[in-house]
N, C-alpha and C positions, 0 to 999 in steps of 0.2 A: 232168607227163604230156602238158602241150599242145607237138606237135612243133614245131620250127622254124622249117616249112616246108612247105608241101603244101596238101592236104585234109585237111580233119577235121571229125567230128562230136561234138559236145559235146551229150551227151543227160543227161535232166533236172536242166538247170538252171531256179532259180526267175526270171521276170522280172515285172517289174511294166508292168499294164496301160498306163497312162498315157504308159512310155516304150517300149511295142512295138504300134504303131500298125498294125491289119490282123490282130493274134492271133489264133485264135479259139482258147481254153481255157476251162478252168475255172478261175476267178478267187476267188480266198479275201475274205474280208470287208476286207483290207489290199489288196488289188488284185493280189495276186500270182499264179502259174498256172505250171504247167509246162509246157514247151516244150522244144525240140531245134534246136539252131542249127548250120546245117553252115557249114560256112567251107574257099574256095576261091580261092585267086591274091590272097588280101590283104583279099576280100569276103566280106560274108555272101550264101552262096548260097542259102539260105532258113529260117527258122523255123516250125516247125510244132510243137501240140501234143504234147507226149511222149505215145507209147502205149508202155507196157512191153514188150507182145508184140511190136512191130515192130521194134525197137533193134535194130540190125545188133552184132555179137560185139565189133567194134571200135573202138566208139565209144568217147568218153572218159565216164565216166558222174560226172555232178560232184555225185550225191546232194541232190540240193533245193536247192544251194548258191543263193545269190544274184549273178543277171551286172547291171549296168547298163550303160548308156551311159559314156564318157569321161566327165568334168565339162565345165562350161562356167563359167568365172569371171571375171563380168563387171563387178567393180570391185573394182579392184586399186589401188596405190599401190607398184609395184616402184622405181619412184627412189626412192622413200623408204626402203624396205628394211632391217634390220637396223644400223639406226646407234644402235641402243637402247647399246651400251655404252660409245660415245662420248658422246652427248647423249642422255641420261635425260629423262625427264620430271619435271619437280619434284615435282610435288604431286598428279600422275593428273590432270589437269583442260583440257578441252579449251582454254582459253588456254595453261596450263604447256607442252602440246604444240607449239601453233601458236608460241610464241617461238622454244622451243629446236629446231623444225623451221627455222624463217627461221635463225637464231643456223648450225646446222653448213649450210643449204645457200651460206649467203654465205663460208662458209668453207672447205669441204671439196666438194663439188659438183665434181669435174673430169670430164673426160667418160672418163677411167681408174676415176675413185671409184665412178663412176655406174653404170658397164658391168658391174664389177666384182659389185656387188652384184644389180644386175639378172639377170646370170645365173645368181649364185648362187638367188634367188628361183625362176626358170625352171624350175633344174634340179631344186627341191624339189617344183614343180609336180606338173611331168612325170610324175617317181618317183610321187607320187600319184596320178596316175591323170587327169591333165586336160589335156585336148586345146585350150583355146580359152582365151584371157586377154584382157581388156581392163585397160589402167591408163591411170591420170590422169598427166600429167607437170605439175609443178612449171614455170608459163611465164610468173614473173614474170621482167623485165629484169636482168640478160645470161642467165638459163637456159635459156630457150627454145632459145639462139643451142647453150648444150651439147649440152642433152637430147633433145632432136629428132634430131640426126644418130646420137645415140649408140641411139634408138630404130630408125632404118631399120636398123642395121646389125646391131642384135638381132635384128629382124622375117625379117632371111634367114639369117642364122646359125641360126635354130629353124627356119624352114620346114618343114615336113613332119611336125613333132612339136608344135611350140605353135604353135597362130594367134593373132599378137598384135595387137591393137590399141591404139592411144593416143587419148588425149582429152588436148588442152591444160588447164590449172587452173590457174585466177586469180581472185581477187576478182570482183564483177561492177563494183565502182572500178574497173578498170583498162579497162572501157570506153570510160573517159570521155576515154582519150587515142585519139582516131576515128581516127589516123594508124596509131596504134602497134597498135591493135586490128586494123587491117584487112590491115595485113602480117603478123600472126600469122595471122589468117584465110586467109590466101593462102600461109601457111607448112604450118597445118594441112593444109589440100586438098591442097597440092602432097608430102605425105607421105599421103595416100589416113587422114587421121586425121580424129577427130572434135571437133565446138568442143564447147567446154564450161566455165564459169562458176563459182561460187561465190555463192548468192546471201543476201544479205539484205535487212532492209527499210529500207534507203536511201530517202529523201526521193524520188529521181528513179530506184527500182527499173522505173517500168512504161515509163519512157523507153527505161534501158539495156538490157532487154529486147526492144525495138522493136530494138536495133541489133544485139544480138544472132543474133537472128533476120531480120533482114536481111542480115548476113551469110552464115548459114547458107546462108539461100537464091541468094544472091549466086553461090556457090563448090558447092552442092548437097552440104551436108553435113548427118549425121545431129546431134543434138544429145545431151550429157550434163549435168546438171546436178547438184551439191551444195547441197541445199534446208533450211531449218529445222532444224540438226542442233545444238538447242538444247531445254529445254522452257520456254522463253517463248511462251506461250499468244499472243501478239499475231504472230507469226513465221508468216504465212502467202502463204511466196513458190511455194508448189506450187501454192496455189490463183491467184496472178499468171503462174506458167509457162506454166496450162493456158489462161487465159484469153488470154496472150500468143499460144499455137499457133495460135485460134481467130479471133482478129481478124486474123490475119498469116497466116492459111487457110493455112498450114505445113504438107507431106505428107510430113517427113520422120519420122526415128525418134526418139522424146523418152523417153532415160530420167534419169529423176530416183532418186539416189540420201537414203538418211537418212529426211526428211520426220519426225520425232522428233516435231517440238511440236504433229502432228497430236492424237496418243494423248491430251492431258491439254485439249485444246479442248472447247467447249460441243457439243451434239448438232448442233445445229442449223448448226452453222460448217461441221461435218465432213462433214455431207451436202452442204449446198452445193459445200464443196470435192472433195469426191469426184465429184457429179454433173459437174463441170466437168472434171476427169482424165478422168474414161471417156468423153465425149464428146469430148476433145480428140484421145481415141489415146493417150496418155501409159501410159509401163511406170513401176512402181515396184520399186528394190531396197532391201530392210532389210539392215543389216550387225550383225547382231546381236552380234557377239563385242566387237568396237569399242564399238559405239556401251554395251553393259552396260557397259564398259569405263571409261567417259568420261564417262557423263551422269549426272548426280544424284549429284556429290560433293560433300559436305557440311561437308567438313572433317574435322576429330579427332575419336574418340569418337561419330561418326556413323554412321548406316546408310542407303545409299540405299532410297528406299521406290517405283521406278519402273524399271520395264526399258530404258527408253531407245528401242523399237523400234517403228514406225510399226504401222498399222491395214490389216496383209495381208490377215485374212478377210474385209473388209468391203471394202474394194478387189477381189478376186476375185471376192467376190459379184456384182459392177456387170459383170464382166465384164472389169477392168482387169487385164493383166499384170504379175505381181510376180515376183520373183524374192531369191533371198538369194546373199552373195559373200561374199569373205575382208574386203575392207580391207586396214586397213593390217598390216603383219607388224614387228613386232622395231623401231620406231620409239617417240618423242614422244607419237602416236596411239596406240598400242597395244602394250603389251610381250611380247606375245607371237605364237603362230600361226606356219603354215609354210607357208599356199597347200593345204592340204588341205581339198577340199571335202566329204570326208566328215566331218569335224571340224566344218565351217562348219552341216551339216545335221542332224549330231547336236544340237548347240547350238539350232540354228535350231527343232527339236522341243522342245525341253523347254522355252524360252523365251518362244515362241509357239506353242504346241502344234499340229503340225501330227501331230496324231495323234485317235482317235477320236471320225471317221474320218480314216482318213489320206488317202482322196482320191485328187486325182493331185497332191498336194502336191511328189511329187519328179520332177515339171520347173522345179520352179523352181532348179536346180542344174544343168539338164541343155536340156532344150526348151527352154524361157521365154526364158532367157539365151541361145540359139544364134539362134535368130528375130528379138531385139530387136538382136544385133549382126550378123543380114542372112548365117550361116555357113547354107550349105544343107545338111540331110542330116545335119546335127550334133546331137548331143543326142537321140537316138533307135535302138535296134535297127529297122533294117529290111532285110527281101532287096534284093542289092544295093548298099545303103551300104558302106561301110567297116568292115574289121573291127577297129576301135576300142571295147573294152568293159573292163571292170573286174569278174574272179573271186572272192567272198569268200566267207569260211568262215560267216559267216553264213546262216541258212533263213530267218528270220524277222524283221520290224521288230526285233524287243526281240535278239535275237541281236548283228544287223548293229551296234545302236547302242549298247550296251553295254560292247564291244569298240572300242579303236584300229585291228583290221585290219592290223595291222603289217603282217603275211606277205600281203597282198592281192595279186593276180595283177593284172598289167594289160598287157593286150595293143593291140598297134597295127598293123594290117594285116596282123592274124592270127597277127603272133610274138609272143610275150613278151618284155616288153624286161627289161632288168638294171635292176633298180628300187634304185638306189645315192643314198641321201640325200649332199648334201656334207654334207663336214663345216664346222662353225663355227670352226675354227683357220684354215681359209681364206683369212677375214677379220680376222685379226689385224695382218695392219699398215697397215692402215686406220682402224684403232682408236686408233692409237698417235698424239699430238698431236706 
């Protein structure tokens, strides 16, 4: 019923507090409220509480339904994409991944294979309902030299539907070649992308870190990092990150992805390590679909007995920015997922309970993640913005999450776009050795 084109009024839909900034409703114990969103030339031209007596004949009336914001999905692994039915994972276990990742990208990686998949990822996105992506690119030696080009030329090919961003990903070893690191550094910048690492606890972690971050600052880039995503209780390079920010008085933007082996640490470890993140500025994102995915495999006949997912209430508490994302999709890393963040946050509740209360729990799919990657106006209904939101059949938490949403409305500058998943025949001969 939403026209194609024009002005319209969409009266009582349900939105939540947290992501409509300026409200004034009446707000349910979930943070929800109703409101009337007009939408004009591609904008929202304001929001205001629904009163039923004043609804003009015409409006569209969406019965309590639930609107949000776009997503915002802020760690991604699109080069990695869908190569799950070429290179499986052996054994579910995050080494089995990490080989048989290196194993097809020495192999199959052309900057046709790469593009290839990446846009099929995109376009799964999109259909879902997500306005903003960041991924990690694969930038060990010769990749970079593919993946990078094959990135800018995605980044404007989507223009105007996906805001993409990349973050190079490499060990934090491959530091240690200062030559080779610092033309990467100067590759990332000159692609308006982000550095970003791999870290563990290496003998000379607080070194490479130093250079790290001298780079950053070198070329003025934000930083991303892949931290502790293990649960080896001795694994505490989030708590060296923040301390790194902090000595290297660093003003940029630090988001640390994983941070796993926080969860299973002594008390007294995790407060320190926390007090040092929130004082550094540091965001943290959990990838929870993955990371249950990957960690605490025990082998046959076993049952893992740990979620795999870092300490968001406790991190939020201090004040610190969290957020949750897809990860990896249809790879090594994770065999399943399609870049739907409604999936990522249904999950992300029942995992980590982000439910009573629920808070403003849900920017961290939407706000949190549009802030940390510096998108203005993103991740929010407001008068003015964009009319970028998401119609479901859902009224309520337990509705909305209950349900996949298939039939979900998702509008983009006030039209409804043709929400056409690809399909995975696709990529079939890509598949084929």
């Amino acid at each position: 019923m939403i026209p194609a084109s024009g002005s319209y009024l969409l009266a009582n839909a349900r939105l939540h507090r947290s992501l409509t900034p300026g409200l004034a409703a009446a707000f349910d114990s979930d943070g929800f409220g109703l409101a009337d969103i007009a939408v004009a030339d591609g904008k929202i031209a304001g929001i205001v509480a629904h009163a039923k007596s004043k609804t003009p004949a015409d409006a569209i009336d969406l019965g309590g339904r639930i609107v949000l914001p776009c997503f915002v999905d802020c760690h991604t692994h699109i080069d990695k994409g869908h190569i799950w039915p070429r290179k499986p994972n052996p054994d579910g276990t995050f080494m089995g991944a990490l080989n048989a990742t290196g194993v097809d990208r020495a192999a199959r990686w052309s900057a046709e294979d790469v593009a290839r998949r990446m846009d099929f990822s995109l376009r799964s996105a999109y259909a879902h309902g997500t306005k903003a992506v960041r991924t990690h690119l694969d930038s060990v030696p010769p990749q970079e030299e593919i993946s990078w080009p094959v990135f800018e030329t995605m980044r404007e090919t989507w223009r105007g539907r996906i805001e993409l961003q990349a973050a190079c990903l490499l060990g934090i070893e491959g530091v240690r070649d200062k030559a080779w690191f610092e033309r990467l550094a100067k590759r990332v910048a000159a692609a308006k992308g982000v550095l970003g690492v791999v870290t563990y606890m290496v003998p000379d972690l607080e070194e490479l870190l130093d250079k790290v971050f001298a780079e950053a600052i070198k070329h003025g880039l934000d930083l991303d990092f892949h931290a502790d995503e293990t649960d080896d209780v001795a694994a505490i390079s989030l708590k060296k990150i923040a301390e790194a920010s902090l000595w290297n008085g660093f003003d940029g933007n630090i988001l640390v992805g994983h941070c796993c082996s926080l969860s299973r640490q002594p008390d007294l470890e995790v407060l320190d390590t926390l007090d040092k993140v929130a004082k550094a500025g540091l965001a943290v994102v959990s990838l929870p679909m993955c990371n249950l995915y990957l960690q605490d495999r025990r082998g046959n006949n076993t049952t893992p007995r740990w979620r795999g997912v870092t300490l968001l209430h406790e991190m939020k508490a201090r004040g610190i920015k969290v957020a949750v994302a897809s990860d990896n999709t249809r790879d090594p890393f994770y065999a399943y997922g399609d870049l739907d963040m409604l999936e990522v946050y249904r999950m992300a509740t029942r995992i980590l309970h982000f439910d009573h209360p629920v808070g403003d729990w849900p920017k961290a799919i939407a706000a949190t993640p549009a802030e940390v990657m510096r998108l203005e106006g993103v991740g929010t209904l407001a008068a003015g913005g964009s009319a970028d939101f998401i119609v479901f059949k859902g009224r309520n938490w337990t509705e909305l999450l209950s349900r996949p949403e298939s039939d979900r409305i998702v509008v983009r500058d006030g039209r409804v776009i043709e929400r056409k998943l690809p399909d995975y025949a696709e990529l079939d001969e890509l598949m084929v050795e």
